[in-house]
C-alpha positions in Angstrom: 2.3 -20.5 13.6 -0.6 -18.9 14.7 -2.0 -19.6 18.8 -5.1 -21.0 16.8 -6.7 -21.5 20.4 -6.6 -18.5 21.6 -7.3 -17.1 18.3 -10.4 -19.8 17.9 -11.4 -20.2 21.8 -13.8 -23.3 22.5 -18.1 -22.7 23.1 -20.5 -20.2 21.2 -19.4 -17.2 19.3 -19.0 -14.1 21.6 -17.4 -10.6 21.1 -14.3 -10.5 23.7 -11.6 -7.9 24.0 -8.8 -11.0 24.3 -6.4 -7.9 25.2 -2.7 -9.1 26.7 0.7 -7.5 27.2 2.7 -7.2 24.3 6.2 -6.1 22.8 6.6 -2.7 20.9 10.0 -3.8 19.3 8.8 -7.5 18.7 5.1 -6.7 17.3 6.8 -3.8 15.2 10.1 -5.9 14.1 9.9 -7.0 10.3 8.5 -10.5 9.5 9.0 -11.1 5.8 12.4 -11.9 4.8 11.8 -11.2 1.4 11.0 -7.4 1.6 7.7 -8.0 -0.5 5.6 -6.2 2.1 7.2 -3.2 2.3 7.8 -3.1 -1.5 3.4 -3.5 -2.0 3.4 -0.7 0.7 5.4 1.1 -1.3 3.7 0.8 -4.7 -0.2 1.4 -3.2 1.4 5.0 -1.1 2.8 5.9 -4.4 0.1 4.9 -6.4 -3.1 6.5 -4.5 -1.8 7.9 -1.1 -5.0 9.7 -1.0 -6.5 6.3 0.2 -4.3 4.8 1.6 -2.7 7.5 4.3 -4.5 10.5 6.3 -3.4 13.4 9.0 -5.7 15.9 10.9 -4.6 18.5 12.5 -4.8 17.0 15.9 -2.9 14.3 14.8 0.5 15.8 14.3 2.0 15.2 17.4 0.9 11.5 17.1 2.8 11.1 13.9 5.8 13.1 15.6 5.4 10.4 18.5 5.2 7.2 16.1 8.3 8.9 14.1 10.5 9.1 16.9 9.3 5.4 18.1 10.2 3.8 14.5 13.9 5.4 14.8 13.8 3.8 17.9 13.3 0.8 16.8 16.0 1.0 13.3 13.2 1.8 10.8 14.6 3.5 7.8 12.7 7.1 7.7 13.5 8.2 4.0 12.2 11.9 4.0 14.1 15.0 2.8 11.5 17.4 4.2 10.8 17.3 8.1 7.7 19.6 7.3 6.1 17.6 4.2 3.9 15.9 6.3 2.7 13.4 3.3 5.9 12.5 2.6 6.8 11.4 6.0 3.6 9.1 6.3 4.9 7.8 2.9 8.6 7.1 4.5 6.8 5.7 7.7 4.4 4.1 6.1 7.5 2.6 3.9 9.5 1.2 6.5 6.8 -0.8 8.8 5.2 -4.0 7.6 2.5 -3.5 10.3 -0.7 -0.6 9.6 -1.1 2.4 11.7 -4.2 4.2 12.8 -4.0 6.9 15.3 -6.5 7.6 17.9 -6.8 10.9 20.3 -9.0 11.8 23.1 -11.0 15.0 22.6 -12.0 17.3 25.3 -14.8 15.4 26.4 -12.3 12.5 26.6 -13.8 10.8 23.5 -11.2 8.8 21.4 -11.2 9.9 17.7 -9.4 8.8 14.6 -7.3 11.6 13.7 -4.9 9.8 11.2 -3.5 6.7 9.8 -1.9 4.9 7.3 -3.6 1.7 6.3 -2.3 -0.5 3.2 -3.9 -3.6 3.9 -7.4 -2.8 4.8 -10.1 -5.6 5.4 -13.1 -4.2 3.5 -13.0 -0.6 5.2 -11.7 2.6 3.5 -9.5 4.8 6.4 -10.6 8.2 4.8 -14.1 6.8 6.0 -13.4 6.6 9.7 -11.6 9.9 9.8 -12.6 12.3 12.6 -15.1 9.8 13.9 -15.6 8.4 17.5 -14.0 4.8 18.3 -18.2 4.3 18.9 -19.0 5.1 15.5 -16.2 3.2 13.8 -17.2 -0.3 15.3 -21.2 1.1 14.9 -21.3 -1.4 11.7 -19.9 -4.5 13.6 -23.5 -6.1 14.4 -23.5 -6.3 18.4 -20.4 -5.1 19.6 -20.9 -1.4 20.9 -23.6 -3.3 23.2 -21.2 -6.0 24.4 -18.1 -4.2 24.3 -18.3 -0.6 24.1 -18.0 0.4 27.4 -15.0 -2.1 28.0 -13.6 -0.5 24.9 -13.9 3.3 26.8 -12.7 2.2 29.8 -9.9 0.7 28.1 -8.5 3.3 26.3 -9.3 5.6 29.6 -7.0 4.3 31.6 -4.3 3.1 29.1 -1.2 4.6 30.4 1.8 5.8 28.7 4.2 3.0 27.3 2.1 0.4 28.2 1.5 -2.5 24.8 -1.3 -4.3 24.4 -2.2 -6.8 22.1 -5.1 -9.1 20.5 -6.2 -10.8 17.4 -9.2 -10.4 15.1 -9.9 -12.6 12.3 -11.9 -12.9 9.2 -12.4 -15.1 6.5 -12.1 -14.2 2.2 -11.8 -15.3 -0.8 -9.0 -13.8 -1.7 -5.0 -13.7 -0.3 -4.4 -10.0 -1.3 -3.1 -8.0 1.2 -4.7 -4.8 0.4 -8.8 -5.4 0.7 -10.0 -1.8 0.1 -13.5 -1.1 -0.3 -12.6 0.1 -3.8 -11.0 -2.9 -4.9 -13.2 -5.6 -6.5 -13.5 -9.5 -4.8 -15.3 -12.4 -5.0 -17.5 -13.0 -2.4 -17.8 -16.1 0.1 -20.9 -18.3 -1.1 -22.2 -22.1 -1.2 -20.0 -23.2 -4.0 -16.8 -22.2 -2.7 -14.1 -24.8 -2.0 -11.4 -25.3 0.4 -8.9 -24.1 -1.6 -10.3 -20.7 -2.1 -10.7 -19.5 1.5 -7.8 -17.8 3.2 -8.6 -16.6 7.5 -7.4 -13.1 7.4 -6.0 -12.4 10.6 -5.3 -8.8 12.4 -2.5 -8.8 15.0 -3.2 -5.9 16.6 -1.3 -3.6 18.9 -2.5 -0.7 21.0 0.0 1.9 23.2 -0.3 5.3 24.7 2.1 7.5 22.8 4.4 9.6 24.6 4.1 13.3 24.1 0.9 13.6 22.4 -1.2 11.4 24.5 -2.8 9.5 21.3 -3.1 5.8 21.1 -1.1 4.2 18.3 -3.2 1.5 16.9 -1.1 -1.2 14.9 -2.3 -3.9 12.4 0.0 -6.4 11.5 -2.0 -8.7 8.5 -1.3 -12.6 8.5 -3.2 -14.4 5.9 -3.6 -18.2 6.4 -5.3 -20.7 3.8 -8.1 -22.6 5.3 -6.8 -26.0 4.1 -3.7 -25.1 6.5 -6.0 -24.5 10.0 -7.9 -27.4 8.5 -4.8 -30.1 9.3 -5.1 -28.8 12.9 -8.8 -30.8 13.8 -9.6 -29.1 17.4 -9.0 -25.6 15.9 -10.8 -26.3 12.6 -13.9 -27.7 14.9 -13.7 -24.6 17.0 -14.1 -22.1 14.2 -16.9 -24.3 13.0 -18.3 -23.9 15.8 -18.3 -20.0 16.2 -19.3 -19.7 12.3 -22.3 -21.4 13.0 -23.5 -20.1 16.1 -22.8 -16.1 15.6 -25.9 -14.6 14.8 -27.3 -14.2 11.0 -26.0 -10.1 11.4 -22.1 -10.8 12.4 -22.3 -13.0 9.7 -23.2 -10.6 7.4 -21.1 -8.4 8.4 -18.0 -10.9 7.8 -19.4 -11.2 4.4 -19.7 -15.2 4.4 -23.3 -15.2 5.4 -24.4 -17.4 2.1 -21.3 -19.8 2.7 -22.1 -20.4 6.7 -23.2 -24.2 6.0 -20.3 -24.5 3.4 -17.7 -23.6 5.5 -18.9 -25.5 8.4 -19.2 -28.5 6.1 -15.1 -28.1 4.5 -14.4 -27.5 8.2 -15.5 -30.7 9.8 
């Protein structure tokens, strides 16, 4: 069960880092008994790996890095060719439930994406945040650069090797698929939506200095919860009334429930 009040913490809605120790072999370990995880993986790196996986240059010693950290931890690497890059982000990619996203300080000490492989999106597209500053990937996210950004930069700084951090960012959709590409088609969030259709997405999120190549492994682990679930639990379900309604009209927005704000709030409380 989700920590619902740490996940949902009591007052207004503010953008906080909510950053604590974590557990590379726990946050990494496999969660679904049933397998059905790593077969969707699977199926969407067969079926389109173009969107779904990406490598530059600078990132090959990160893969190399997260490789040798999967073995680690028992993951099952199925690749024939060491040097067929693509097919051992498929086999990685294969074997852990969670998403990966690589980060790597350029010379100026700017961390960049510079690879990833991301089944379970939450309305982003990796391929779109290749090469690009950790600035300019959260410069859509209404507010946060302002608030955050320089916590961010500092964080990742001074982030040494080995060290595991973890947080939680959440969302709310219409939908309980796993995989929310920007390609795939959804309904949106709107005033006649009912309890029963609204799931909180939820990103358990890991960060760690790798090794060898110096980049920061960025893990995603998705947990999708239905509303009617949180709603049984009355302090949590008031608190994320409470932030719904009171984040600006912008972050809103950008969570893609703007039109639903009231009816949310109201199926909350």
């Amino acid at each position: 069960m989700p920590d619902w009040s740490r996940i949902f913490p009591a007052g207004d809605h503010r953008w906080t880092m909510g950053l604590r120790p974590g557990d590379l072999a726990d946050d990494f370990a496999p969660r679904d008994p049933t397998g059905e995880t790593l077969r969707e993986r699977a199926r969407w790196l067969a079926a389109e790996p173009e969107k779904y996986l990406a490598l530059l240059p600078a990132g090959r010693a990160s893969l190399d890095d997260t490789s040798a950290l999967a073995r680690l931890l028992g993951a099952p690497l199925a690749t024939n060719d060491p040097a067929d890059e693509r097919q051992r982000l498929v086999a990685l990619g294969s074997a852990l439930e969670p998403d990966l996203v690589w980060l790597l300080p350029d010379a100026a000490g700017v961390h960049r994406v510079v690879g990833g492989i991301v089944c379970f999106p939450s309305s982003w597209a990796l391929t779109e945040k290749l090469g690009l500053p950790i600035a300019d990937v959260h410069g859509p996210v209404p507010e946060l650069n302002a608030v955050l950004g320089r916590q961010i930069d500092t964080f990742l700084r001074k982030l040494a090797a080995g060290d595991v951090w973890t947080r939680e960012n959440w969302s709310l959709s219409r939908s309980a698929e796993r995989n929310q590409h920007t390609s795939r088609p959804r309904r949106a969030l709107d005033a006649d939506v009912t309890i029963a259709e609204v799931y909180i997405r939820l990103e358990h999120q890991l960060l760690l200095r790798l090794p060898t190549s110096g980049g920061v492994l960025f893990g995603i682990r998705i947990e999708i919860v239905p509303l009617e679930e949180l709603r049984q639990d009355r302090d949590a379900a008031q608190r994320l009334a409470r932030l719904i309604t009171t984040m600006s009209p912008e972050i809103a927005h950008y969570k893609n429930f703007a039109p639903a704000r009231e009816r949310l709030a109201q199926l909350l409380t």
